[in-house]
DRENFIKOL-582078 format. One line per 4 residues: number of its first residue (from 1); their letters; for each residue x, y, z of C-alpha. Coordinates in Angstrom, 3 decimals, padded with zeros to 6 digits, m for minus. Example, Ala and Ser with C-alpha at 12.3 -4.5 7.8 and 13.67 -1.06 7.14 Angstrom:
<pts>
1 = as = 012.300 m004.500 007.800 ~ 013.670 m001.060 007.140
</pts>
This chain:
<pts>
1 = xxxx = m000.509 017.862 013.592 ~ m003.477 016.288 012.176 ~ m004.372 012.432 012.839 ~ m006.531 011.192 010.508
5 = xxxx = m007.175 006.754 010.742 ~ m003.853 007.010 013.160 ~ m001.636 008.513 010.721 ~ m000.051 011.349 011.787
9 = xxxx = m000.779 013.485 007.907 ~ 001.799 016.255 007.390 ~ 000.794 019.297 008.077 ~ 002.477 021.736 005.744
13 = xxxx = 001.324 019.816 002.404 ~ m001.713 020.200 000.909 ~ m004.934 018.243 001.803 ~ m004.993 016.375 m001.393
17 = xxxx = m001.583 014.987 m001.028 ~ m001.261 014.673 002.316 ~ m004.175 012.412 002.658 ~ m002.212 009.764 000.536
21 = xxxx = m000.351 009.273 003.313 ~ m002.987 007.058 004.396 ~ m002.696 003.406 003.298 ~ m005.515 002.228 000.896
25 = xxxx = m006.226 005.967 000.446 ~ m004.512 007.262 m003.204 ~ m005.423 010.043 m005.372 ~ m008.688 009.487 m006.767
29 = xxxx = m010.146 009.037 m003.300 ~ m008.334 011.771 m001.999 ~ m010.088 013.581 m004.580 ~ m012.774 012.318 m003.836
33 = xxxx = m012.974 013.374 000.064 ~ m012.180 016.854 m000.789 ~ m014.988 017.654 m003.116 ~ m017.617 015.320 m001.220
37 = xxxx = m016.383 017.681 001.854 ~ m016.177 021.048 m000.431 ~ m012.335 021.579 000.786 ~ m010.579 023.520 m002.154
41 = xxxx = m007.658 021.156 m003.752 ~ m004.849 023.930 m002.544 ~ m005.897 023.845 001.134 ~ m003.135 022.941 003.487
45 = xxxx = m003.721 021.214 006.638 ~ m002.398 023.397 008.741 ~ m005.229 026.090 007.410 ~ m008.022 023.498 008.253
49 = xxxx = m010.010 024.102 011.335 ~ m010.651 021.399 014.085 ~ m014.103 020.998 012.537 ~ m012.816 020.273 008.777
53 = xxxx = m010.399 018.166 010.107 ~ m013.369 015.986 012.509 ~ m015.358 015.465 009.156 ~ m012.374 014.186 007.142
57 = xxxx = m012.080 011.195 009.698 ~ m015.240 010.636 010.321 ~ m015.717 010.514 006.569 ~ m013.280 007.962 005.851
61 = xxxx = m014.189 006.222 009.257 ~ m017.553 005.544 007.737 ~ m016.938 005.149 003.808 ~ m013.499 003.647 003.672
65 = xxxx = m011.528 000.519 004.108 ~ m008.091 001.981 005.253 ~ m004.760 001.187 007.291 ~ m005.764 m001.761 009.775
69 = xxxx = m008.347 m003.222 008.237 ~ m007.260 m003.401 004.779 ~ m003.786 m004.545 005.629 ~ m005.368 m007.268 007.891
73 = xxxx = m007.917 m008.386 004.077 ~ m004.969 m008.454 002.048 ~ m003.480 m010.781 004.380 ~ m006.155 m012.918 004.330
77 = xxxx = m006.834 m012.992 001.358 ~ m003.000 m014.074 000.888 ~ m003.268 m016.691 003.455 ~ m006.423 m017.719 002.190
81 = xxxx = m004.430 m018.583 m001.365 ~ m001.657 m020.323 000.504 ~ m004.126 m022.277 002.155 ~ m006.049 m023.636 m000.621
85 = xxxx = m002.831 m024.608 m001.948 ~ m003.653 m023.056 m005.785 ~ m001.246 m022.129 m007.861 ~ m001.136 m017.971 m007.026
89 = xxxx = m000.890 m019.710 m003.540 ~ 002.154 m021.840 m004.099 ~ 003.820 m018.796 m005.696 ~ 002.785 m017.014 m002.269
93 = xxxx = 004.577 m019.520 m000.275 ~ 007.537 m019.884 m002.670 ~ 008.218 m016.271 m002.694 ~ 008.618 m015.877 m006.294
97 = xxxx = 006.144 m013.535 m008.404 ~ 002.489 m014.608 m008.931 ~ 001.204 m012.938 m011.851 ~ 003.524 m014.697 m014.760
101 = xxxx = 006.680 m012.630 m014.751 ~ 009.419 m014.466 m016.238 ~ 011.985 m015.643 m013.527 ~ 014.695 m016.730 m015.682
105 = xxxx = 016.360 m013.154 m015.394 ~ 015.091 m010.747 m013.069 ~ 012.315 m011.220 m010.546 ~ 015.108 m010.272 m007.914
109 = xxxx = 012.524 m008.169 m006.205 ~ 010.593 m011.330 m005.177 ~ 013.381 m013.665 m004.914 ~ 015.649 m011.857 m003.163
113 = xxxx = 019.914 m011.169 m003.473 ~ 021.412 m013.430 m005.988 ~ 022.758 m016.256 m004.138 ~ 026.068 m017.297 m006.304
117 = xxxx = 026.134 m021.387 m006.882 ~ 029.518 m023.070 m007.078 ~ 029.952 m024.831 m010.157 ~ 033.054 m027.063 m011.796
121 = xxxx = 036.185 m025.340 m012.443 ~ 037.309 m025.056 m015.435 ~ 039.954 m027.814 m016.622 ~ 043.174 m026.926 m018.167
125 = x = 044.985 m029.302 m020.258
</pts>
């Protein structure tokens, strides 16, 4: 099994996919890798030698921003919003959507299960 940024990568997939297993790592980059490495796109990882494998980390090691790290920017960058208290900030903290969805009807993603709200009953006469 091949561990590439410490993510175990499956091994019976091909290179090109399997690399997208990585977080910040999709399938342009992936692309990318292979043909700055000259791996053919229907390699699979368990055909890669030791070697082939070596220069795919140490490849992304040195030219990408991946698992850790970029998880840990995001959040910053997040907290960073919050912090200043602007208004993708206060959408942050509020847990609703920040880039002007409605959130009259749906946004349930965001806002989590519908929470019912007891109103009047209805009066009979």
């Amino acid at each position: 099994m091949a561990r590439i940024a410490g993510v175990n990568i499956p091994t019976n997939k091909r290179v090109l996919i399997s690399l997208r297993y990585i977080y910040g790592i999709g399938p342009v980059k992936a692309r990318d890798i292979c043909t700055a490495l000259s791996i053919p796109e229907d390699r699979r990882v368990n055909q890669l030698s030791d070697d082939e494998v070596l220069k795919i980390r140490e490849l992304i090691d040195r030219d990408y921003r991946v698992e850790g790290d970029l998880r840990r920017e995001t959040a910053m960058n997040i907290k960073r919003l919050m912090d200043l208290g602007c208004y993708r900030g206060l959408r942050h903290r509020k847990g609703l959507p920040v880039r002007g969805q409605r959130t009259h009807t749906n946004a349930r993603t965001r806002k989590g299960k519908a929470v019912a709200i007891a109103g009047k009953k209805k009066v009979t006469k």
